[in-house]
C-alpha positions, 0 to 999 in steps of 0.5 A: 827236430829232435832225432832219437839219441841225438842231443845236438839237435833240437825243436824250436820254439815257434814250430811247437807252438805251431804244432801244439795249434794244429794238434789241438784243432785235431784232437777229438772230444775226449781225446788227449794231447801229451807234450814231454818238455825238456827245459835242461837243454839250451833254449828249452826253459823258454820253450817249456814255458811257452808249452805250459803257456799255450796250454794253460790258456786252453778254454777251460770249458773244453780242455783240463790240463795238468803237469806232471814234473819230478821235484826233488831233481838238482837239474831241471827235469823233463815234465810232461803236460796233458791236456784232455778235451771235454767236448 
């Protein structure tokens, strides 16, 4: 886990990914589900790749999703990722 002002500490892959399931079995319809991802730190490209995989394959039918990512950054910048279910 990630405490507040605390750099060394960080989330792990697979317990994101577990939350991110059990996040998107609660949301209701029109609700939304907002992820930050940080990819600057040790492990966290391959985690946000992860993040963006998993919300990627979302059904489209049910869920949007969008990223919103700064561009012009000489480190890789935090993006955030929202997913809004549709029904």
């Amino acid at each position: 886990m990630c405490r507040a002002g605390t750099k060394k500490t960080v989330t792990r892959t697979e317990c994101t990914l577990a939350a991110l399931e059990q996040a998107a079995a609660l949301i209701a319809p029109n609700g939304l589900l907002s992820v930050m991802c940080y990819p600057g730190h040790e492990g966290g490209k391959e985690e946000a790749e992860a993040v963006e995989a998993f919300l990627s394959r979302l059904p489209h039918h049910s869920w949007r999703a969008g990223k919103y990512q700064l561009l012009n950054t000489g480190t890789p910048a935090p993006f955030q990722i929202c997913a809004f279910r549709l029904d």
